[in-house]
N, C-alpha and C positions, 0 to 999 in steps of 0.2 A: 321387584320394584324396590328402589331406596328411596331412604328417604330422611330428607337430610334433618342437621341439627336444631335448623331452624323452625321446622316445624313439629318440633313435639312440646308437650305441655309442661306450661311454666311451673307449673307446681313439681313436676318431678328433678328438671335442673334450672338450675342459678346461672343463665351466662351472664358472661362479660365481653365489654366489647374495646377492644384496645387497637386503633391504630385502623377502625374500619372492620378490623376482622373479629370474628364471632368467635370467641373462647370458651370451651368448659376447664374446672380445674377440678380434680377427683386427688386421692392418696393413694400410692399404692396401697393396696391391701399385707403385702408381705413386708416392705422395707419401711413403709408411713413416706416413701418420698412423691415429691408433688410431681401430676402427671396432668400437660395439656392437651386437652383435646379439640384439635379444630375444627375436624368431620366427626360425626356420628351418623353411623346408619347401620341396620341390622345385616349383623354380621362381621363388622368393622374388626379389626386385631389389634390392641394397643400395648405398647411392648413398654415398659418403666425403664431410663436411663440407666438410673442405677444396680437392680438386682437381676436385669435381665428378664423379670417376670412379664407373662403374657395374658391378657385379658380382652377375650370376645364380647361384644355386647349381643346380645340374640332375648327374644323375648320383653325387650324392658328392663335386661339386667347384666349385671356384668359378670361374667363367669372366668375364676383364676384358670388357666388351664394345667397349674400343678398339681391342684389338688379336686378338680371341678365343682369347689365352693362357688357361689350364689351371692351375690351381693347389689340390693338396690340402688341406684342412682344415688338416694339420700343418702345413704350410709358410708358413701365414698366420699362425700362431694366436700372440697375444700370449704374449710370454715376461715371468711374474712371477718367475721365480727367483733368490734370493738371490747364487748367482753369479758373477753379472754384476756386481752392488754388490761384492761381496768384492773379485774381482780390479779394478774399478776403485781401490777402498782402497787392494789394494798396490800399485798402481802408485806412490804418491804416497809420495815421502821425507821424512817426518816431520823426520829428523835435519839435510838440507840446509835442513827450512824451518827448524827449532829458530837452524841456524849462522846464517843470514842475517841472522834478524832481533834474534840477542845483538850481532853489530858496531855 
């Protein structure tokens, strides 16, 4: 039995939904690159663009098959939150760039 994306619990993934269609967005675990996931269902194989790495979901979780590391839904799942923009902001001193570039 499968079962799809739509029915598993909200607390374990964040979708999104763009254009109708139902998204998850996970990292790879090897490269850190961003991996969409349309379907999910136990058993599913998801291959990352870039490094070529493969990841089964089975049990609730994702398993790399390079290394048969383990990893939760949360622990992959892309982070859209504001956050991370904010405190990049403050890091940056307006004021030393303002000084530099009145000399």
């Amino acid at each position: 039995m499968t079962e799809s994306i739509l029915n598993f619990p909200s607390k374990s993934l964040n979708l999104s939904v763009l254009g109708g269609e139902v998204m998850k967005f996970i990292v790879c675990p090897s490269c850190g690159e961003d991996i969409v996931i349309k379907d999910l269902y136990e058993g599913v194989e998801i291959q990352c663009e870039l490094c070529s790495s493969v990841l089964i979901y089975e049990d609730g979780k994702f398993i790399l098959l390079d290394t048969n590391e383990e990893f939760n839904p949360e622990d992959l799942e892309k982070d859209f939150s504001e956050s991370e923009e904010e405190e990049y902001e403050d890091e940056f001193d307006y004021d030393e760039y303002d000084r530099y570039y009145e000399e």
